[in-house]
Biotite code that builds the C-alpha atoms (Angstrom):
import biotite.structure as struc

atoms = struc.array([
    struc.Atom([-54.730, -19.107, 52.353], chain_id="A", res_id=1, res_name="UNK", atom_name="CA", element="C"),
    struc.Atom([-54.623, -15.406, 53.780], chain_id="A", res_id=2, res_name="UNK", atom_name="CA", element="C"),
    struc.Atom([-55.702, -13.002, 51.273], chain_id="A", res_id=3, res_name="UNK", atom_name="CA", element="C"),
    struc.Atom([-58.562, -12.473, 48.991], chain_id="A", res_id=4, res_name="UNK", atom_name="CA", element="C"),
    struc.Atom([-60.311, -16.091, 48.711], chain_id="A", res_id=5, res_name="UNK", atom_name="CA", element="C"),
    struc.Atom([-60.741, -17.248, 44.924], chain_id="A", res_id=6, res_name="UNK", atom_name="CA", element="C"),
    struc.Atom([-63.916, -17.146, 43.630], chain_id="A", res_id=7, res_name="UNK", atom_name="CA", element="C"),
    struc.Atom([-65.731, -20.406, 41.354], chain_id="A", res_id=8, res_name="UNK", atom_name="CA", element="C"),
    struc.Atom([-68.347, -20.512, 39.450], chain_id="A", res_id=9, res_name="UNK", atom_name="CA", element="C"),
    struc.Atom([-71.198, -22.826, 40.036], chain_id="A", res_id=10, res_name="UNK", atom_name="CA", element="C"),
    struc.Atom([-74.260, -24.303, 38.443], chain_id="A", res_id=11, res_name="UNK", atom_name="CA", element="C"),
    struc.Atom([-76.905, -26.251, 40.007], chain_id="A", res_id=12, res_name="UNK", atom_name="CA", element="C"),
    struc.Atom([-77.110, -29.908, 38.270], chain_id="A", res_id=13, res_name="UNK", atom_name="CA", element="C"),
    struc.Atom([-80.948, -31.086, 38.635], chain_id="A", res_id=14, res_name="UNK", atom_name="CA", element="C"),
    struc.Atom([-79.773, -34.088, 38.365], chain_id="A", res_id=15, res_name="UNK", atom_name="CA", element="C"),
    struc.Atom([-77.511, -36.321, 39.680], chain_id="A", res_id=16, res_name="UNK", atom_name="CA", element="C"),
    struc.Atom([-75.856, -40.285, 38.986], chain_id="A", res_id=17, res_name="UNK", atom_name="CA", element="C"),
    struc.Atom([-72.516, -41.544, 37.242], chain_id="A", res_id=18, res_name="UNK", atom_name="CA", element="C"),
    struc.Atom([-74.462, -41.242, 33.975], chain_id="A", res_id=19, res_name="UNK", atom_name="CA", element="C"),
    struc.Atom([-74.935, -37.564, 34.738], chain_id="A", res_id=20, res_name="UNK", atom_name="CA", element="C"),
    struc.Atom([-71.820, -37.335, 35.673], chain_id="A", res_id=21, res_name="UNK", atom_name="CA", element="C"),
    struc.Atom([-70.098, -38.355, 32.785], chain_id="A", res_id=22, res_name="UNK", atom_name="CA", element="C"),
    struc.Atom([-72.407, -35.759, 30.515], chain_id="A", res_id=23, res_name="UNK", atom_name="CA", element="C"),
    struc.Atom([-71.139, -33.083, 33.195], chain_id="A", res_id=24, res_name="UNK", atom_name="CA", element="C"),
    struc.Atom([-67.342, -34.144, 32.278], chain_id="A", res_id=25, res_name="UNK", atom_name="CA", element="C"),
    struc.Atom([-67.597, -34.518, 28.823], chain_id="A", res_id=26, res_name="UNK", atom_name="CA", element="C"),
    struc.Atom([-68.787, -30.568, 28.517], chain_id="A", res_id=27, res_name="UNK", atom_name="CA", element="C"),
    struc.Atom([-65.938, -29.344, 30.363], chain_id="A", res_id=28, res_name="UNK", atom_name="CA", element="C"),
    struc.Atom([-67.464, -28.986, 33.622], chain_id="A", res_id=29, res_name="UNK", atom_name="CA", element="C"),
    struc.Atom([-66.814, -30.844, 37.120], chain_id="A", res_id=30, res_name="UNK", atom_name="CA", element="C"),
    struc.Atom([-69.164, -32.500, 39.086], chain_id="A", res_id=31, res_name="UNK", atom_name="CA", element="C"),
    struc.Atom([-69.099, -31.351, 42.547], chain_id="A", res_id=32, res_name="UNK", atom_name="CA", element="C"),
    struc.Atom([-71.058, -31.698, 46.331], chain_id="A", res_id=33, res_name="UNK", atom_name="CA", element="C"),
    struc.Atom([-71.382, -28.745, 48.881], chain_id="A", res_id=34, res_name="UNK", atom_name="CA", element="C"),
    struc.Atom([-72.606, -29.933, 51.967], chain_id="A", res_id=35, res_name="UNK", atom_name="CA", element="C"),
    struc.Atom([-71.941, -28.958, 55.610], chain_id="A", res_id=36, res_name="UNK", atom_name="CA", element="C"),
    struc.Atom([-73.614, -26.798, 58.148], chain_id="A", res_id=37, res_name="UNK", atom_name="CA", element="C"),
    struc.Atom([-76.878, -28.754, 58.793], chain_id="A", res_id=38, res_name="UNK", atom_name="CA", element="C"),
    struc.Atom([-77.786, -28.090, 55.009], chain_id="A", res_id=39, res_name="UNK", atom_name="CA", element="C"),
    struc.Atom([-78.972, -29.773, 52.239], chain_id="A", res_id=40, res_name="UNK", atom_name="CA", element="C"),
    struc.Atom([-76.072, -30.901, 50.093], chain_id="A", res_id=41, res_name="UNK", atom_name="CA", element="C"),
    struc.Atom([-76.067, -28.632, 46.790], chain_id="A", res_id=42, res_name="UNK", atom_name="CA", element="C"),
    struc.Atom([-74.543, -31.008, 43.826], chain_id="A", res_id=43, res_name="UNK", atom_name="CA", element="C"),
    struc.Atom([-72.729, -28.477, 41.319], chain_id="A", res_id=44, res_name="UNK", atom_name="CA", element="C"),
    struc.Atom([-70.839, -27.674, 38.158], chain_id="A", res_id=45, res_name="UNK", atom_name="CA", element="C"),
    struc.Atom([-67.769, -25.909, 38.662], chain_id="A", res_id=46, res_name="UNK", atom_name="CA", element="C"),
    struc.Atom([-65.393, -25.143, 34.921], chain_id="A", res_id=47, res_name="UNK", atom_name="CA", element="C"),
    struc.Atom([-62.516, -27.850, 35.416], chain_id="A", res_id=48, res_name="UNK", atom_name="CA", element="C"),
    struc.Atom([-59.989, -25.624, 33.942], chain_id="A", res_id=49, res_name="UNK", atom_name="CA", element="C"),
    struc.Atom([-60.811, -22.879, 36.996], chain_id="A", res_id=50, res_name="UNK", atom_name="CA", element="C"),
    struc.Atom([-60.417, -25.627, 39.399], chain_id="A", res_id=51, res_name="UNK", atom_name="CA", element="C"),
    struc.Atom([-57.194, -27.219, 37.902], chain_id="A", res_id=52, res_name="UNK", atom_name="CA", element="C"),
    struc.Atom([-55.806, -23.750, 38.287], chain_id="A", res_id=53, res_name="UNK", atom_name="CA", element="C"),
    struc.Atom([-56.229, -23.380, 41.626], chain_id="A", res_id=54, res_name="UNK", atom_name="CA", element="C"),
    struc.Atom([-55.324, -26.755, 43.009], chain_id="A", res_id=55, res_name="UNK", atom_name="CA", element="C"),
    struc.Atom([-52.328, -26.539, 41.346], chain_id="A", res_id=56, res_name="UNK", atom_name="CA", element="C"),
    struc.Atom([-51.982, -23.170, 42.945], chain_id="A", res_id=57, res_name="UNK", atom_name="CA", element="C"),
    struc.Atom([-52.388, -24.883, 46.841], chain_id="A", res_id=58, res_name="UNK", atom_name="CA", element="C"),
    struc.Atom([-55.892, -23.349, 47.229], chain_id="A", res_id=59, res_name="UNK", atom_name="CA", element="C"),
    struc.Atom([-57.797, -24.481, 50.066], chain_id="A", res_id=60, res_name="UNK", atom_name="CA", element="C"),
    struc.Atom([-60.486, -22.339, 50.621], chain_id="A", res_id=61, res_name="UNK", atom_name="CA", element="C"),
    struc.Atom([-62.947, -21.253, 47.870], chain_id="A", res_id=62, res_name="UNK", atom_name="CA", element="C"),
    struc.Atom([-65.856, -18.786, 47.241], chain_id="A", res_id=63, res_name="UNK", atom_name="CA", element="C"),
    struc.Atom([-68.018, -20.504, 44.938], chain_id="A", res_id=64, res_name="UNK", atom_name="CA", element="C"),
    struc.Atom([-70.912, -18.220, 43.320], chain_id="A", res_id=65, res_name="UNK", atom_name="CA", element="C"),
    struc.Atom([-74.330, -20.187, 42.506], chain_id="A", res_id=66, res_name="UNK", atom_name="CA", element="C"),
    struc.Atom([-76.067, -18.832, 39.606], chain_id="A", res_id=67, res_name="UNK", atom_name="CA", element="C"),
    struc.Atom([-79.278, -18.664, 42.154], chain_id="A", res_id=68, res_name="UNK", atom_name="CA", element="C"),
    struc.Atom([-77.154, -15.189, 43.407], chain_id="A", res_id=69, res_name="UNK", atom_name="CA", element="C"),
    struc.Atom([-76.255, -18.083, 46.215], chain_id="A", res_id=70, res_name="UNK", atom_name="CA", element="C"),
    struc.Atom([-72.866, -17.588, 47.498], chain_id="A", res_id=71, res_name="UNK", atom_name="CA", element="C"),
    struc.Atom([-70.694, -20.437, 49.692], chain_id="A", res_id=72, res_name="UNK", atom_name="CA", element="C"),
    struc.Atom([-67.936, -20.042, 51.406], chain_id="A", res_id=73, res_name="UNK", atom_name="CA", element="C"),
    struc.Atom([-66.088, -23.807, 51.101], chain_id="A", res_id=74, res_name="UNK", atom_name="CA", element="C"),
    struc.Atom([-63.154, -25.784, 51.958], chain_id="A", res_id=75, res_name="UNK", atom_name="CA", element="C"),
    struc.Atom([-61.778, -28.095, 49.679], chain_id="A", res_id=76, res_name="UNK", atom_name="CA", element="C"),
    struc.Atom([-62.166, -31.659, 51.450], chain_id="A", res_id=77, res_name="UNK", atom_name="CA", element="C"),
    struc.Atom([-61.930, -33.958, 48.483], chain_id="A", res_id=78, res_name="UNK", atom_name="CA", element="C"),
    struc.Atom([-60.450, -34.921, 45.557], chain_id="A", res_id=79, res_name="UNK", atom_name="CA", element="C"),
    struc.Atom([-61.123, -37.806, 43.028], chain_id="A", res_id=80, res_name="UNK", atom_name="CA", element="C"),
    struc.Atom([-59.277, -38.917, 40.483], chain_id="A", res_id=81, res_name="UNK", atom_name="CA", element="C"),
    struc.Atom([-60.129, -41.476, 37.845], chain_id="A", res_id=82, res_name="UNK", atom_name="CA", element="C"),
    struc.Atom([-58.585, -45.246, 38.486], chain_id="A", res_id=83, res_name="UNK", atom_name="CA", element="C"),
    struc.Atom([-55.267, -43.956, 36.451], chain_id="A", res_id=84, res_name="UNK", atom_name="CA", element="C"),
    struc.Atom([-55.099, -40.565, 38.734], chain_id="A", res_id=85, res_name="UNK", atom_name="CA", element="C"),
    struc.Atom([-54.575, -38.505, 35.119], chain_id="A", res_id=86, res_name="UNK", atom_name="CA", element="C"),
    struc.Atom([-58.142, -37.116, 35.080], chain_id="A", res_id=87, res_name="UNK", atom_name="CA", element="C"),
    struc.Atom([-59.845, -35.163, 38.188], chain_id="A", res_id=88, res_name="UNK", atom_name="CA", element="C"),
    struc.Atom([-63.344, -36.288, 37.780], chain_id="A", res_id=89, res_name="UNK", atom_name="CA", element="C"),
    struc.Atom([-65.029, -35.216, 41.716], chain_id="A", res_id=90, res_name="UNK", atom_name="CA", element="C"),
    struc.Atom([-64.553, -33.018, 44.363], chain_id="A", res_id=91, res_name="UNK", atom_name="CA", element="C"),
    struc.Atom([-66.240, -32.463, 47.691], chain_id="A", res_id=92, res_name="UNK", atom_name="CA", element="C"),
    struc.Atom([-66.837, -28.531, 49.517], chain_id="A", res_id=93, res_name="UNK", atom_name="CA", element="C"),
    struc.Atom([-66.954, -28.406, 53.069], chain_id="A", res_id=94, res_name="UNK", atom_name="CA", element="C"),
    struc.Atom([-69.273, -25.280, 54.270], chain_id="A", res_id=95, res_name="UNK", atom_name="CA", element="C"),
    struc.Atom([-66.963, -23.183, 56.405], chain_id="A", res_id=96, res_name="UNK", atom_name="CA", element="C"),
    struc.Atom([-67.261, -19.965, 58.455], chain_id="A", res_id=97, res_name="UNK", atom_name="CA", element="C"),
    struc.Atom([-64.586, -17.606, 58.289], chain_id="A", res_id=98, res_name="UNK", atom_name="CA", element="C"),
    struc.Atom([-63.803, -17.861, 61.876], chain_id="A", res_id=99, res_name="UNK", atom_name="CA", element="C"),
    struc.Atom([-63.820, -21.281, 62.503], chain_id="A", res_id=100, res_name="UNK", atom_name="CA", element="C"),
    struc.Atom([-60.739, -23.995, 62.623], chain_id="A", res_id=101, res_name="UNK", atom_name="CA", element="C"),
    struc.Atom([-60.256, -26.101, 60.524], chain_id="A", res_id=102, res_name="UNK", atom_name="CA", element="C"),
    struc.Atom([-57.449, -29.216, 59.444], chain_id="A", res_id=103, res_name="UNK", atom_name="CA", element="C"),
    struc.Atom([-56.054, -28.929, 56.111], chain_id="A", res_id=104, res_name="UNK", atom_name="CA", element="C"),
    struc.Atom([-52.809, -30.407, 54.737], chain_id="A", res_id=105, res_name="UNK", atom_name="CA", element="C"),
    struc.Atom([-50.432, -27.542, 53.750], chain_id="A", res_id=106, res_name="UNK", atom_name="CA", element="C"),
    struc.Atom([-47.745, -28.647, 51.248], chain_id="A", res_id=107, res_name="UNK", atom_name="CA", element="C"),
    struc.Atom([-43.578, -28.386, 52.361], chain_id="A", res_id=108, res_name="UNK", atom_name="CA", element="C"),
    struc.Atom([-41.855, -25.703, 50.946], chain_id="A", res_id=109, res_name="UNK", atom_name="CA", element="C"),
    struc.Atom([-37.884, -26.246, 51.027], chain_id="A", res_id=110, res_name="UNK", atom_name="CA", element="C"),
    struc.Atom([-35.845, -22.879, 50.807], chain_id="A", res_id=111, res_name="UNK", atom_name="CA", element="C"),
    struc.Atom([-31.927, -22.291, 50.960], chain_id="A", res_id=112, res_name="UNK", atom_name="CA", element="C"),
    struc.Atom([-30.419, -25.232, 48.707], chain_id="A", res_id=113, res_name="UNK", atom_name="CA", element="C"),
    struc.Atom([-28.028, -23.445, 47.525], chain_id="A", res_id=114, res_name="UNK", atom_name="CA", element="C"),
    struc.Atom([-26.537, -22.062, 50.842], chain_id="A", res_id=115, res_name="UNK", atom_name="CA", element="C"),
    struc.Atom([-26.785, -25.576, 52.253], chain_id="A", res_id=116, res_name="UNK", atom_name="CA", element="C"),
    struc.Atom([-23.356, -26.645, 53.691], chain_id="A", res_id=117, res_name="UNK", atom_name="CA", element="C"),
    struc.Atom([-24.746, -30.163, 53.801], chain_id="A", res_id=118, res_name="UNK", atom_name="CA", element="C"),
    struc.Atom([-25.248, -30.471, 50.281], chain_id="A", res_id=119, res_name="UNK", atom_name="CA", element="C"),
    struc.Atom([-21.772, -29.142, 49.511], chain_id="A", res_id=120, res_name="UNK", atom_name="CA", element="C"),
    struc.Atom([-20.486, -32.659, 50.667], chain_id="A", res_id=121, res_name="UNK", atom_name="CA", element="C"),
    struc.Atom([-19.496, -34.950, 48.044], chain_id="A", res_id=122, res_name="UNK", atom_name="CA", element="C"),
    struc.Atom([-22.242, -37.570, 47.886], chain_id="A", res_id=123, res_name="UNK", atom_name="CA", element="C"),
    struc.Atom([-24.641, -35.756, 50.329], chain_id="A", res_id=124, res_name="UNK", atom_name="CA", element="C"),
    struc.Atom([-28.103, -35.789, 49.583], chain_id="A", res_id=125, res_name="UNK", atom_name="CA", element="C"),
    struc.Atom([-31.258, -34.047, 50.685], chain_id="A", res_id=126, res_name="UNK", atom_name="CA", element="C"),
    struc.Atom([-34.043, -36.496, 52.628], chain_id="A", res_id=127, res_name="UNK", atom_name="CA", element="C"),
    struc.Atom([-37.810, -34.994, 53.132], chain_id="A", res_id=128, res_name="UNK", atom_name="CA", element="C"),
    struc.Atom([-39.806, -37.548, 53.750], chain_id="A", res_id=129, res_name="UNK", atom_name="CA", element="C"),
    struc.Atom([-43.042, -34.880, 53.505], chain_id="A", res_id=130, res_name="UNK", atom_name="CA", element="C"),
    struc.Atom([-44.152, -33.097, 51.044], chain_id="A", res_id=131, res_name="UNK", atom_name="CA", element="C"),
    struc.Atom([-47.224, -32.041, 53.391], chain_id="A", res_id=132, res_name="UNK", atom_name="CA", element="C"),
    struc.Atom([-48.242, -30.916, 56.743], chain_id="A", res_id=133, res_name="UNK", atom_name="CA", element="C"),
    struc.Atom([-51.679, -31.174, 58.513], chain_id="A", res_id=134, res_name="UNK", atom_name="CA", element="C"),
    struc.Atom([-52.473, -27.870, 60.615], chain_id="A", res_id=135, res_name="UNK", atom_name="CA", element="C"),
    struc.Atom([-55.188, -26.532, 62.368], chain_id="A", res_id=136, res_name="UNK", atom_name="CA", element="C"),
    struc.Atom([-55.976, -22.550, 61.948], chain_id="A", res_id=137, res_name="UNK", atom_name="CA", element="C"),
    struc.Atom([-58.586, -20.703, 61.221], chain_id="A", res_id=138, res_name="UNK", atom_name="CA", element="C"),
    struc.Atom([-60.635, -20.698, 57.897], chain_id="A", res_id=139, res_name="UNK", atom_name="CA", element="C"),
    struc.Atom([-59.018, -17.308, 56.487], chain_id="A", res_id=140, res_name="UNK", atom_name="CA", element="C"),
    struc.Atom([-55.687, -17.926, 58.125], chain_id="A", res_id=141, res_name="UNK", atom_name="CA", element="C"),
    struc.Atom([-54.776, -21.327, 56.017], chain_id="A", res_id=142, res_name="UNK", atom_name="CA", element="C"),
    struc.Atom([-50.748, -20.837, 55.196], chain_id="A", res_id=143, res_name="UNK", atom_name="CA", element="C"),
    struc.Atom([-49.857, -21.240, 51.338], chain_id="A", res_id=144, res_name="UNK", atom_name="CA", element="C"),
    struc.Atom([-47.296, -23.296, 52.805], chain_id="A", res_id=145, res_name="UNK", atom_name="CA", element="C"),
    struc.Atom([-44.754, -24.141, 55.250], chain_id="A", res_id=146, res_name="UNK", atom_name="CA", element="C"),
    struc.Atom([-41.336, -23.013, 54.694], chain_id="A", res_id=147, res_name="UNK", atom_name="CA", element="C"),
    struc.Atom([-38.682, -25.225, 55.633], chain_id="A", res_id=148, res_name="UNK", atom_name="CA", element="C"),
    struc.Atom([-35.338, -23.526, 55.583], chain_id="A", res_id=149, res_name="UNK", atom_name="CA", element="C"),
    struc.Atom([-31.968, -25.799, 55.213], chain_id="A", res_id=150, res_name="UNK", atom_name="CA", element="C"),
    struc.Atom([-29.492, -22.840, 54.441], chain_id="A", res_id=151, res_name="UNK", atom_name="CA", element="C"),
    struc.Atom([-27.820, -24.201, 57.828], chain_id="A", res_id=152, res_name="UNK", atom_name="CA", element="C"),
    struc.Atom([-28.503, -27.296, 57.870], chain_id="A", res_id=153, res_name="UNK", atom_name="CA", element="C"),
    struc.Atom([-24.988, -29.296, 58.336], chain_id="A", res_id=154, res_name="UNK", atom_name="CA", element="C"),
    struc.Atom([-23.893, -32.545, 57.318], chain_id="A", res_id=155, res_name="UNK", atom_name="CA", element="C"),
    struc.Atom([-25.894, -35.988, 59.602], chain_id="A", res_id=156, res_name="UNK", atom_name="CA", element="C"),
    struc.Atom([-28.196, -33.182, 60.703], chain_id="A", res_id=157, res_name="UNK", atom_name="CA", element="C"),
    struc.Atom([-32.223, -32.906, 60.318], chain_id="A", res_id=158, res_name="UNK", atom_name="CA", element="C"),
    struc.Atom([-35.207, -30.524, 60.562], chain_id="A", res_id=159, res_name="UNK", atom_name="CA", element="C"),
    struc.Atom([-37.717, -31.954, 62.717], chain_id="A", res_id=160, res_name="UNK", atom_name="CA", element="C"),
    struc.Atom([-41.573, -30.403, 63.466], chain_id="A", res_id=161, res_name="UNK", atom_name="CA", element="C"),
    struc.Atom([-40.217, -28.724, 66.862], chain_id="A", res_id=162, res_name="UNK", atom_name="CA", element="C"),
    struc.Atom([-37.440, -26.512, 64.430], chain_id="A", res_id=163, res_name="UNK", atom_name="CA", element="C"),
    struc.Atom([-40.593, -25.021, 62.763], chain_id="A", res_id=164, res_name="UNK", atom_name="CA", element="C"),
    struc.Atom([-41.882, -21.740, 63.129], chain_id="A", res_id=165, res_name="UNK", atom_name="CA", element="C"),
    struc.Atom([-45.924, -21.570, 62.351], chain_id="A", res_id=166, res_name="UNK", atom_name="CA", element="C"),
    struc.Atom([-47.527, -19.022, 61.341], chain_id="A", res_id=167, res_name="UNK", atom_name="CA", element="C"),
    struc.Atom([-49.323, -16.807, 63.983], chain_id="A", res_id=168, res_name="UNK", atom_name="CA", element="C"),
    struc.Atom([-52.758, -18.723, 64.817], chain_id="A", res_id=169, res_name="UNK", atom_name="CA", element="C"),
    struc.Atom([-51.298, -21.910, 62.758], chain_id="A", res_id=170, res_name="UNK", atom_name="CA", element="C"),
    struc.Atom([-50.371, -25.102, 64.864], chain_id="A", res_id=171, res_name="UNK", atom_name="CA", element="C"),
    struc.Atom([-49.924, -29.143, 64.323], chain_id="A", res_id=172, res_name="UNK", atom_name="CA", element="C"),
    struc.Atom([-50.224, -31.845, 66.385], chain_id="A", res_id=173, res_name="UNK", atom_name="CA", element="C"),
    struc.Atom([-48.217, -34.077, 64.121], chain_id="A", res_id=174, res_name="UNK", atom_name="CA", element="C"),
    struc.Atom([-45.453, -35.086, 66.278], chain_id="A", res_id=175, res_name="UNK", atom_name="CA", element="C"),
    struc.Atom([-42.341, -32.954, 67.114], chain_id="A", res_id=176, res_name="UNK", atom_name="CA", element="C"),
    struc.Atom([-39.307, -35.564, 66.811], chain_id="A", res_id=177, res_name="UNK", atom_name="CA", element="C"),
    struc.Atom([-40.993, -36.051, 62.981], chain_id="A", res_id=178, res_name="UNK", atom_name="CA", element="C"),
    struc.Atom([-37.760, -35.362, 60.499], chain_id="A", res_id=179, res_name="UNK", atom_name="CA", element="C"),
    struc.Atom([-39.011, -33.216, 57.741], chain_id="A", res_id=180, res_name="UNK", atom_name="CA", element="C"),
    struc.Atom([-35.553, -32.936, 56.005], chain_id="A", res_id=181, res_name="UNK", atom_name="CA", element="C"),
    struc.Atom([-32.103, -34.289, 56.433], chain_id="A", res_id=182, res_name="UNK", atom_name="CA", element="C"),
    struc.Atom([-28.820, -34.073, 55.148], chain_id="A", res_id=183, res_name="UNK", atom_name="CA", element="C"),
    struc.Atom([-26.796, -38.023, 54.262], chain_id="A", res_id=184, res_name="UNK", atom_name="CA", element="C"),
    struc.Atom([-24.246, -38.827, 52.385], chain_id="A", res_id=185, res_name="UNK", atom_name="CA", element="C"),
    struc.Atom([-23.964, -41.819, 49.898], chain_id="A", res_id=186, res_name="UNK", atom_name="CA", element="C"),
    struc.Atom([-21.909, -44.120, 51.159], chain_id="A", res_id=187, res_name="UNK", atom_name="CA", element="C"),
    struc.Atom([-19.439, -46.149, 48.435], chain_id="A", res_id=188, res_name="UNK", atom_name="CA", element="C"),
    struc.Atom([-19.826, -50.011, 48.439], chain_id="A", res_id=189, res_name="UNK", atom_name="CA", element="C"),
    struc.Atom([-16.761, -51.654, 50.244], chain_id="A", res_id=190, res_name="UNK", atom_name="CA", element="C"),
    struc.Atom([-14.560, -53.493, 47.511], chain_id="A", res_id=191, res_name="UNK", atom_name="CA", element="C"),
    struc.Atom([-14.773, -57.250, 47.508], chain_id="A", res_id=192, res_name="UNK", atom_name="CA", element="C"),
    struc.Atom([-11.282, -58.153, 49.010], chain_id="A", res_id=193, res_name="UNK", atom_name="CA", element="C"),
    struc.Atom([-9.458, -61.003, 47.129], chain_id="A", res_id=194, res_name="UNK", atom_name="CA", element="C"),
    struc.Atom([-10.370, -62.615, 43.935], chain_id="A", res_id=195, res_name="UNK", atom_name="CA", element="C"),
    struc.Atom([-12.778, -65.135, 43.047], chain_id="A", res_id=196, res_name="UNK", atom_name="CA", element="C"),
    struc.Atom([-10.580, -67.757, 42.781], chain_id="A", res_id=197, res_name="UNK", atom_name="CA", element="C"),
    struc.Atom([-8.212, -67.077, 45.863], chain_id="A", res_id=198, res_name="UNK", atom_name="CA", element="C"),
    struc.Atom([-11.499, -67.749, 48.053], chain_id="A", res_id=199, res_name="UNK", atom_name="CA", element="C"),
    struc.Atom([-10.908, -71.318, 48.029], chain_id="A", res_id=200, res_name="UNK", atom_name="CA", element="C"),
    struc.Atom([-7.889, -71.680, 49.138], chain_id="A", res_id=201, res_name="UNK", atom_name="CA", element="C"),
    struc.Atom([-6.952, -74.679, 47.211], chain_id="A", res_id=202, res_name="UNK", atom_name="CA", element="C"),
    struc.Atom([-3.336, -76.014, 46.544], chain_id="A", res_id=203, res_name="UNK", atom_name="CA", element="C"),
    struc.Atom([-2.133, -76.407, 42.745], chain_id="A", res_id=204, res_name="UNK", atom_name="CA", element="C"),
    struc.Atom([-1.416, -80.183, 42.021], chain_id="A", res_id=205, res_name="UNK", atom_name="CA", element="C"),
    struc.Atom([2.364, -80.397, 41.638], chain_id="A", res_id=206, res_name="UNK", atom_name="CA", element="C"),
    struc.Atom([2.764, -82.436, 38.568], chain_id="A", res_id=207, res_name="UNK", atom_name="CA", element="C"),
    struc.Atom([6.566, -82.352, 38.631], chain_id="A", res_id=208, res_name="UNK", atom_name="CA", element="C"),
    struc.Atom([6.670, -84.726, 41.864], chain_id="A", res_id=209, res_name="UNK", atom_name="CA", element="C"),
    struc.Atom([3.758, -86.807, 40.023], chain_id="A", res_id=210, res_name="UNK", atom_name="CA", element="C"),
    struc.Atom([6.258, -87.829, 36.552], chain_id="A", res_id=211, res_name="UNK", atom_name="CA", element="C"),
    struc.Atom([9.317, -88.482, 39.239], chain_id="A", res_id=212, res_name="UNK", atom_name="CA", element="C"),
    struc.Atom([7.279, -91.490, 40.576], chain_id="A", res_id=213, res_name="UNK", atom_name="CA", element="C"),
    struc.Atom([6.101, -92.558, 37.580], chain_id="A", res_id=214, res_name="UNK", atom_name="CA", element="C"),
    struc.Atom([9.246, -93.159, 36.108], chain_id="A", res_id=215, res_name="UNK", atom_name="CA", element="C"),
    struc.Atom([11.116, -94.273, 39.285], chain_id="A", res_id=216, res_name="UNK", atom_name="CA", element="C"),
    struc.Atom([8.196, -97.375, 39.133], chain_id="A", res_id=217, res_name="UNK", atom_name="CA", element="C"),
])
């Protein structure tokens, strides 16, 4: 994320253990792990409203200020969730120079829906099979996202990886023939042809020849 990096608040927690962990939660705080760079792992506190904010915000790379006057530079390498995935409950900070590359996974951004021709089909509809991409840049050059623009994109036609244009410094090695959205139409079911009682093919009984031999007996 290019830009000024957000900055978290941290506390060291002296101790550590779900039990712990649960006191952590229940005053508002998130328990958290810093570890990386041939360093001790630092467990910390961070305010779970901050850090809701700026996941929900794409945020990848984080300052996070230690109340020792200790300041990390981190990458954002893991997120748990409790068993329901409603409540965030862990997350894990990768130690990260400025400089060096990393792998993240940069959410899809589609742009132009409204110029699409595609879409102005009756029935068509819009596939993206991902709503992320993993890319490799530098630490202070991670995208906010990757733009995907349809505002041409025709009818039976698709954006693939090789259509994109990275960022400077930005690349993926997920593979290029890898549709990231597509433009199909909703095809109507084909009518059943014939009733269901014509599929037998079964001759009505003629009663009238039935009473002529019956009386002729």
């Amino acid at each position: 994320m290019k830009g000024k990096t957000p900055v978290l608040e941290g506390q060291l927690r002296p101790n550590t253990g779900s039990k712990y962990a649960k006191r952590v939660r229940r005053g508002g705080k998130l328990p958290a792990v810093i570890y990386g760079h041939k360093q001790d792992p630092a467990h910390i506190a961070l305010d779970l409203e901050a850090v809701t904010e700026l996941l929900h915000g794409g945020a990848h790379l984080v300052e996070v200020a230690i109340e020792s006057g200790k300041s990390e530079t981190c990458l954002i390498k893991d997120i748990q969730y409790d068993h329901l995935g409603d409540y965030l409950i862990h997350m894990d900070l990768a130690r990260v120079d400025l400089s060096e590359e990393v792998t993240v996974s940069v959410s899809i951004e589609i742009t132009g829906n409204e110029q699409c021709p595609g879409l102005k089909e009756s029935g068509a509809f819009l596939e993206h099979p991902l709503t992320d991409l993993e890319v490799k840049c530098r630490a202070d050059a991670i995208p906010g996202s990757i733009t995907v623009d349809i505002s041409e994109l025709e009818l039976n036609a698709s954006i693939t990886v090789a259509d994109l244009t990275l960022p400077s410094g930005v690349k993926t090695d997920i593979a290029a023939d890898t549709v990231l959205a597509a433009i199909h139409v909703i095809k109507e079911a084909e009518e059943v042809e014939g009733e269901e009682g014509e599929a037998t093919g079964a001759e009505p009984e003629v009663i009238a020849e039935k009473k002529e031999e019956e009386a002729s007996e």
